[in-house]
C-alpha positions as CSV (number, residue, x, y, z in Angstrom):
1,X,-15.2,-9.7,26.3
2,X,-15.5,-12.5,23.7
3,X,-13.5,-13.3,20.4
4,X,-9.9,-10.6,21.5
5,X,-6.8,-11.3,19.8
6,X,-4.5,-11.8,22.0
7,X,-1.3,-11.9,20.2
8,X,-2.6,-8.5,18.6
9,X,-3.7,-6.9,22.4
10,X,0.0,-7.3,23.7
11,X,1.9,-6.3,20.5
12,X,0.0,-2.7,20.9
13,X,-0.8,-2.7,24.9
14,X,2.7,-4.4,26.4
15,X,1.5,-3.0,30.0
16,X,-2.0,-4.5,30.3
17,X,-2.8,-6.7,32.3
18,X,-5.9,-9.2,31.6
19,X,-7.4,-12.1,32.6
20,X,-6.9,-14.7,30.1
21,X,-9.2,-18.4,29.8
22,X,-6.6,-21.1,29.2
23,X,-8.4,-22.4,25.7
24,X,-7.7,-18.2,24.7
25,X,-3.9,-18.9,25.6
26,X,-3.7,-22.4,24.2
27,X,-4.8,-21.0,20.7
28,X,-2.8,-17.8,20.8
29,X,0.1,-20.2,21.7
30,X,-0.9,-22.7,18.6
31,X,-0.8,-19.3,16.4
32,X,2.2,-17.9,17.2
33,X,3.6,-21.3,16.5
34,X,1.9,-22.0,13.0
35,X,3.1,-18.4,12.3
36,X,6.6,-19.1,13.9
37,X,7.0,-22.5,11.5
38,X,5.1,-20.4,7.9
39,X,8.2,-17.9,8.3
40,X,10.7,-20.5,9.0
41,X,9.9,-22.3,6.4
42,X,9.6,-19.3,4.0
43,X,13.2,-18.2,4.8
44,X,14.7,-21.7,4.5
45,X,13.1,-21.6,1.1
46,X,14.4,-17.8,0.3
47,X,18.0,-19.1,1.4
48,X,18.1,-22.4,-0.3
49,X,16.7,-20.4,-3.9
50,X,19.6,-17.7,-3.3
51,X,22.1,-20.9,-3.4
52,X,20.9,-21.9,-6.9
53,X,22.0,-19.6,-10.0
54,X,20.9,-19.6,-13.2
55,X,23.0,-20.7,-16.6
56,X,23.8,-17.1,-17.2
57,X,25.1,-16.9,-13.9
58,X,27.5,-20.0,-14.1
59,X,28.6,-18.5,-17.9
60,X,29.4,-14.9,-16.2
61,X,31.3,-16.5,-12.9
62,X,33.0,-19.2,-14.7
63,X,33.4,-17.2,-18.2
64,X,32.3,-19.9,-19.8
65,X,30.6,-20.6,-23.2
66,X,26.9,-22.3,-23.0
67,X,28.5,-25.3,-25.2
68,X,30.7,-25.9,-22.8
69,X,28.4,-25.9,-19.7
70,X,26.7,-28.7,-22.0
71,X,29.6,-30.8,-22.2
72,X,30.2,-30.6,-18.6
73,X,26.5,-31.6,-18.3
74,X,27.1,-34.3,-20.5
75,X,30.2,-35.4,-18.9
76,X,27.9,-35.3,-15.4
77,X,31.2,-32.5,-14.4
78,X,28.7,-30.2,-13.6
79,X,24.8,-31.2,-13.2
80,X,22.2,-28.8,-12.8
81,X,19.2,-29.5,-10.3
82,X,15.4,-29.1,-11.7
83,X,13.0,-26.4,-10.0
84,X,10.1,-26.1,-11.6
85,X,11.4,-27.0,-14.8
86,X,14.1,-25.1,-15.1
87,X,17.8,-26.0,-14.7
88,X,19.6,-24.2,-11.7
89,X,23.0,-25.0,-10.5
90,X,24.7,-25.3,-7.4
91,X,26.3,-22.3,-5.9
92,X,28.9,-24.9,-4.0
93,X,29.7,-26.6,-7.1
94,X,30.4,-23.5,-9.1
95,X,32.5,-22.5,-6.1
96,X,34.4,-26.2,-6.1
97,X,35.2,-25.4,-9.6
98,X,36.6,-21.9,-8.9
99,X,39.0,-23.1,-6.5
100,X,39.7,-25.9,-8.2
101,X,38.5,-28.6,-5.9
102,X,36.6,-30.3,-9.2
């Protein structure tokens, strides 16, 4: 049969049943797992961006000035992270300073 992609063949035919050369199954198995690993990765990096807000964010949940998220900044009260160049902060600190735990 040459070159059939396996992963493909039993997402649309679930009931065949084929004979398979082990190299054919060690790469499907190698795909899957590249594939498996490119989404993890993707969502870990979808969840960790949804914990990081914006200034205008921290302003509106704290109802807070932006001179007075630079003092804090100043005062190291409340430090922003870098991501690509812009300042983000933490959704935990903003959280710790809501309840009071900062």
């Amino acid at each position: 049969m040459g070159n059939v992609d396996i992963i493909r063949l039993a997402k649309e035919c679930p009931g065949t049943v084929i004979a398979i050369q082990a190299a054919d199954l060690a790469e499907a198995g190698r795909r899957l797992v590249v594939e498996a690993r490119a989404s993890m990765e993707q969502e870990a990096s979808r969840k960790a961006a949804s914990h990081l807000l914006t200034k205008e964010d921290v302003m509106q949940r704290l109802s807070v000035s932006e001179t007075t998220l630079w003092r804090w900044r100043k005062a190291h009260y409340l430090e922003p992270v870098s991501v690509g160049g812009q300042s983000r902060y933490r959704s935990e600190d903003i959280d710790a300073i809501m309840e009071g735990r900062k």
